[in-house]
C-alpha positions as CSV (number, residue, x, y, z in Angstrom):
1,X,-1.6,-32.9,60.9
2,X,-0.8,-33.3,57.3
3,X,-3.9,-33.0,54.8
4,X,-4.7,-34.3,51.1
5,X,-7.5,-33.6,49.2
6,X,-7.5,-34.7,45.2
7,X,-10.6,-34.2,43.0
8,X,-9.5,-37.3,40.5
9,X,-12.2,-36.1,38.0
10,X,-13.1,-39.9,37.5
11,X,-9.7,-41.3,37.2
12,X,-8.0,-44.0,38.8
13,X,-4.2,-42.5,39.6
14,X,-3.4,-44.9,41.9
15,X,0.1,-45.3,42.0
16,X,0.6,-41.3,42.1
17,X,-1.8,-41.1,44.8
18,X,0.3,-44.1,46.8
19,X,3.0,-42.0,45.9
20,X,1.5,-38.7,47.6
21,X,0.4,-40.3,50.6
22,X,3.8,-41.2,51.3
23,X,5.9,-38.9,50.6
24,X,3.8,-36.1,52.4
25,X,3.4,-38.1,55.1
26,X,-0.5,-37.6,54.8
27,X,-2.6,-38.0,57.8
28,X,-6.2,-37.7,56.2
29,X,-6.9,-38.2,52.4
30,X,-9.9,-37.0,51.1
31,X,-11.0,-37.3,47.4
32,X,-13.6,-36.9,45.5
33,X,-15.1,-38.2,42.4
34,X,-12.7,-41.1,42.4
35,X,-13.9,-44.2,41.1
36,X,-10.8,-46.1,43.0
37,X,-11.8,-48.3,45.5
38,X,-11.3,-47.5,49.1
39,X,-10.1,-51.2,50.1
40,X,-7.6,-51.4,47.1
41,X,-6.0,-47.9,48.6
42,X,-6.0,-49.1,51.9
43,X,-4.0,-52.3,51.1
44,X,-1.9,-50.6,48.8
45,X,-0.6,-47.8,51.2
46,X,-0.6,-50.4,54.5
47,X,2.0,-52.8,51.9
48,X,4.6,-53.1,53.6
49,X,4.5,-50.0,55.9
50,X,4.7,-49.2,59.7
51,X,1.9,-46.9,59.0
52,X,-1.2,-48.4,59.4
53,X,-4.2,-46.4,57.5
54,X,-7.6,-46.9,58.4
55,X,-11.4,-46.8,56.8
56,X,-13.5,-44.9,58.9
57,X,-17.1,-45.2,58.6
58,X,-18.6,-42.9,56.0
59,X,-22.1,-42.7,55.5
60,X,-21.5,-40.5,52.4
61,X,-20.5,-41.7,48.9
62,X,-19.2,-38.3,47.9
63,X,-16.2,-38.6,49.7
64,X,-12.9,-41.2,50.3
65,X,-11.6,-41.0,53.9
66,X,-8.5,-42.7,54.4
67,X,-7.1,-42.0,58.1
68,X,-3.9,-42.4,60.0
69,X,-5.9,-41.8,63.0
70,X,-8.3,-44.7,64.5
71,X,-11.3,-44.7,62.7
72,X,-13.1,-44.0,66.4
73,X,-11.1,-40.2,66.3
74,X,-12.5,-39.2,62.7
75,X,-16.6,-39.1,63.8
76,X,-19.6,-38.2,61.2
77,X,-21.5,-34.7,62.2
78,X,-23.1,-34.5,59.1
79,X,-23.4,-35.5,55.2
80,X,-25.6,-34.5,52.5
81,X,-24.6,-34.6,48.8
82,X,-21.8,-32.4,49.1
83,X,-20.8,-32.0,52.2
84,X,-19.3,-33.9,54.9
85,X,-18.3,-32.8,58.1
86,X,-15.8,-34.8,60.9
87,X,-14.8,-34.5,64.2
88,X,-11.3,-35.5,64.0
89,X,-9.6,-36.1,67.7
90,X,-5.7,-36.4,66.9
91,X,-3.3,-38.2,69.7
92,X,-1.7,-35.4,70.1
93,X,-3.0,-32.0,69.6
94,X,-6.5,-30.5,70.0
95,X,-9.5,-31.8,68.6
96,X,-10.9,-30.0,65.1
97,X,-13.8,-30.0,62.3
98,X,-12.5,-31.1,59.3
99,X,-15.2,-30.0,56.9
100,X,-15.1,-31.9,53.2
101,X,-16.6,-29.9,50.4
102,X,-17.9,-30.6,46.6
103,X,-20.1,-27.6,45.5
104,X,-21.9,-28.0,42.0
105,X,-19.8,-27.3,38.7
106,X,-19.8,-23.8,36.9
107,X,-21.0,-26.8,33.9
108,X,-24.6,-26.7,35.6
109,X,-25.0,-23.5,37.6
110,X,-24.6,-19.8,37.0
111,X,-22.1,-17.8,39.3
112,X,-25.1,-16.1,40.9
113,X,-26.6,-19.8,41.8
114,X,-23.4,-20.9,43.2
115,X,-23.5,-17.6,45.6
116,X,-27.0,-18.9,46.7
117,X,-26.5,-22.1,47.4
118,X,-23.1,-21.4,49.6
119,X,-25.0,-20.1,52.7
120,X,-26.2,-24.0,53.4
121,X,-23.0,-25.3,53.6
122,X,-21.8,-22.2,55.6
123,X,-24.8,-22.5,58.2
124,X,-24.4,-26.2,58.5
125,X,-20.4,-25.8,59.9
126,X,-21.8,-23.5,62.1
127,X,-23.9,-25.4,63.6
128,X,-21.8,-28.4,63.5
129,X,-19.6,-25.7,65.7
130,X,-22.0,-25.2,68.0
131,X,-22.2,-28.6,68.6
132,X,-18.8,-29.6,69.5
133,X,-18.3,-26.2,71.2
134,X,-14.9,-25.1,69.3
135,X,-14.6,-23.2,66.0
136,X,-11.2,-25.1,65.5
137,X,-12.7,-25.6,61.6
138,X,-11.1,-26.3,58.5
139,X,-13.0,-26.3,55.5
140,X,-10.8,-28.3,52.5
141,X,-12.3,-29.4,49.0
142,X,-13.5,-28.5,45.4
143,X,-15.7,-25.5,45.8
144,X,-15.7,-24.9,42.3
145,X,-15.1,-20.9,42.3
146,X,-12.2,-18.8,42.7
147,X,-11.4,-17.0,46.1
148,X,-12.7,-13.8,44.7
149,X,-16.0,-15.1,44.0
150,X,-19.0,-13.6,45.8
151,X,-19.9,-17.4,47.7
152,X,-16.5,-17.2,49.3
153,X,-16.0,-13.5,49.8
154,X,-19.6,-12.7,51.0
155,X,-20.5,-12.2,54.5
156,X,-23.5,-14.3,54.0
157,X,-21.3,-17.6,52.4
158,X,-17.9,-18.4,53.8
159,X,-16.8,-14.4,54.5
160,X,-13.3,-16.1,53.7
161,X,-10.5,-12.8,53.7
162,X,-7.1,-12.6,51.9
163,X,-5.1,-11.6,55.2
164,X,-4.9,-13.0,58.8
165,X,-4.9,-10.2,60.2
166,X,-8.7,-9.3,59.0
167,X,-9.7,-12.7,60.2
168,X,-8.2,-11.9,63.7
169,X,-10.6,-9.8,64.3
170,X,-12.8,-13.2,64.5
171,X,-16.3,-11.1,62.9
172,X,-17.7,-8.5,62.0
173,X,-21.4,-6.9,62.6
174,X,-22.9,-6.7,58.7
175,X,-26.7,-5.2,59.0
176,X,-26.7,-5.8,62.8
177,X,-25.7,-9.3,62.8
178,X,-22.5,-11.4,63.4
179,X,-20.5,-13.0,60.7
180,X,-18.3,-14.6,61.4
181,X,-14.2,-15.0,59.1
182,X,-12.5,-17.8,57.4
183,X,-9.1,-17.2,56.4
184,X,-8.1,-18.2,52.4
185,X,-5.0,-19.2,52.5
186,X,-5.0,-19.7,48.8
187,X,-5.1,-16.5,48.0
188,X,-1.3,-16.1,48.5
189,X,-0.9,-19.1,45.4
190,X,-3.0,-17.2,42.6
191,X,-0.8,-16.3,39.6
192,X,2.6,-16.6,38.2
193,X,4.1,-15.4,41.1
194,X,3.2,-18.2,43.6
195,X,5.8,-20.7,43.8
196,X,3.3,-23.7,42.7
197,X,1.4,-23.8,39.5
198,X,-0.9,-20.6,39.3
199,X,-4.0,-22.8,39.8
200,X,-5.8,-26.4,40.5
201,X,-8.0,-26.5,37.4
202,X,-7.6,-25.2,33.7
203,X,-10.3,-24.3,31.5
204,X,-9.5,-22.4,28.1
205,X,-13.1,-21.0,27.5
206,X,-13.7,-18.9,23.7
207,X,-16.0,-16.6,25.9
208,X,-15.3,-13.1,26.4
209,X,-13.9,-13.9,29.9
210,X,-12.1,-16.4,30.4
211,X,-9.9,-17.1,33.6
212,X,-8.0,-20.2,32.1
213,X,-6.3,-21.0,35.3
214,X,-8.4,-21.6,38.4
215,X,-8.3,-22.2,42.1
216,X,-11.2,-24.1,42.8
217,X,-9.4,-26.6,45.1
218,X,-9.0,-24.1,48.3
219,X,-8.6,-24.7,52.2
220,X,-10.4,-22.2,54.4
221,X,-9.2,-22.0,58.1
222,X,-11.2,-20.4,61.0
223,X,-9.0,-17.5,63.2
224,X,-7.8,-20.4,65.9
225,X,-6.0,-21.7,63.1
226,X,-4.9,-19.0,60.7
227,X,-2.7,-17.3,63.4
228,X,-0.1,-20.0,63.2
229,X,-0.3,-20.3,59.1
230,X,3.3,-20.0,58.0
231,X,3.6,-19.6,54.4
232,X,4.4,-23.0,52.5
233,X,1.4,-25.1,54.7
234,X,-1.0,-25.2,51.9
235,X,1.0,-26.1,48.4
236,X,-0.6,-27.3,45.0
237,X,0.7,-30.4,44.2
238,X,2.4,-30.7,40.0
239,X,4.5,-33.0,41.0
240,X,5.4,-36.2,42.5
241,X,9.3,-36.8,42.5
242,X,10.4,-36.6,38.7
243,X,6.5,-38.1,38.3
244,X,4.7,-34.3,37.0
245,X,1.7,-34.2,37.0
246,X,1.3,-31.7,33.9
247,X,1.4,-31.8,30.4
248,X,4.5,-30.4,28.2
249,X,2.3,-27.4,28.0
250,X,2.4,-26.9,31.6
251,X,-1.6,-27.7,32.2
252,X,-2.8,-30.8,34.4
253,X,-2.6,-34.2,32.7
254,X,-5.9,-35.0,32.4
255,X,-5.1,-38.8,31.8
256,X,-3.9,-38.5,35.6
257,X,-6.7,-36.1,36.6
258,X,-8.2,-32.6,35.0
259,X,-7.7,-30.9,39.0
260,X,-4.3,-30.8,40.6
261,X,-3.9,-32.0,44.3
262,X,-4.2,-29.6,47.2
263,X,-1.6,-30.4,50.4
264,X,-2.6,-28.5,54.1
265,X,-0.4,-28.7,57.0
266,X,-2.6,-28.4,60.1
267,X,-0.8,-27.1,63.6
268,X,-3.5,-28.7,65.7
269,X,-1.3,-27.8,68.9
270,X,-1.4,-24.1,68.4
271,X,-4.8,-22.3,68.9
272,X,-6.5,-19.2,70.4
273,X,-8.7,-20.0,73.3
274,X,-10.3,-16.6,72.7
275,X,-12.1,-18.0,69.3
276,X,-13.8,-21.0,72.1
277,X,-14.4,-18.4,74.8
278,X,-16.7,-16.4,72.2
279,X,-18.6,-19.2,70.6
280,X,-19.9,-20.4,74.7
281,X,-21.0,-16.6,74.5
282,X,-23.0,-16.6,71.6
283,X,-24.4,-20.5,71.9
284,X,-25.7,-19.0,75.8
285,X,-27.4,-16.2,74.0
286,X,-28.8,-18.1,71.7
């Protein structure tokens, strides 16, 4: 299952998101702060095409949903300002979470306020987990730090880890309790040496440190779905055809949008049973 999420930062790229859609062959789009209207997506990408794309309800505002599933197979678990969680039951394949994220901007908060506030959004997948009964999770979105940061790293936010084979292991005990790994992909595309661009978002800053590029887009898979991660399933997006979406200096066009599209294959037919198995343990002991 083909993901796209695109923080537009307020514009309206429509025909490069058309575009996208397309030629990725995108199952769910997801943006955010996108002042585009759903409907006027919907008919655009349905013109003349044997795919038929779908609205599904969406009692959020933060978030667009546009579906290639019927809108019965992407169900709410939960919404709050920045969150929004789905069941999503493909036609093929297993069912999964797909959890959308938009955490507050560096603009407004401190890095140590971000940290704080992660743990919400981390306990609410968990229990969305516990309520389906799987952690078949992906986490996809604008989380507005870098993968080193302490809200992605820290055992008490996402615990997200560099390498699969750390999140194999599934947890680890930290002060005699159970936390639980998310793999970060994204890791792998930080830098110049990444095939991509070496980030989603750039900031020059005049303070002492200063990152200029960042990864703030990121997608975070659970173990069930990190062990069949080949390289190459989660891409930043610069271009569309001979359409880039930088400037001549190599930084995002911010006339198209100041963040750069984030892409996620999804193998939703390939999954350890173990990761299910150990989640029925813990909800009985709980």
């Amino acid at each position: 299952m083909n993901l796209l999420f695109w923080n537009t930062g307020r514009r309206e790229p429509l025909d490069e998101l058309i575009a996208l859609v397309k030629t990725l062959r995108v199952d769910v789009l997801i943006l955010a702060e996108c002042p585009l209207s759903a409907v006027q997506i919907l008919e655009r990408l349905n013109a003349g095409s044997h795919a038929m794309y779908h609205l599904p309800f969406n009692p959020a505002d933060r978030f667009t949903f546009v579906v290639a599933v019927p809108p019965s197979r992407f169900g709410p678990v939960y919404d709050d300002s920045g969150l929004s969680i789905r069941h999503v039951q493909p036609p093929l394949g297993r069912d999964f979470l797909l959890a959308a994220l938009h955490l507050p901007s560096k603009l407004f908060l401190s890095d140590d306020d971000q940290a704080v506030l992660v743990p919400r959004a981390s306990q609410e997948i968990e229990r969305a987990e516990h309520k389906v009964g799987h952690r078949r999770t992906v986490v996809v979105g604008d989380f507005n730090m870098n993968p080193f940061e302490s809200g992605l790293i820290n055992s008490e936010g996402f615990h997200a880890v560099m390498a699969r084979s750390i999140a194999a292991k599934e947890r680890r005990t930290v002060r005699g309790v159970d936390r639980r790994y998310f793999y970060n992909p994204m890791w792998s595309l930080l830098g110049d040496c990444s095939p991509g661009p070496p980030g989603t978002y750039y900031y020059s800053s005049s303070s002492p440190q200063a990152f200029f590029w960042n990864t703030f887009d990121q997608v975070l898979l659970r173990p069930a779905f990190a062990a069949s991660f080949v390289p190459g399933d989660v891409r930043v997006i610069d271009s569309i055809g001979s359409r880039s979406l930088l400037t001549s200096a190599g930084i995002p066009d911010s006339s198209i949008s100041d963040h750069l599209p984030l892409f996620a294959v999804i193998h939703v037919e390939e999954f350890d049973d173990a990761d299910e198995e150990s989640l029925g343990a813990i909800a009985h002991t709980g």
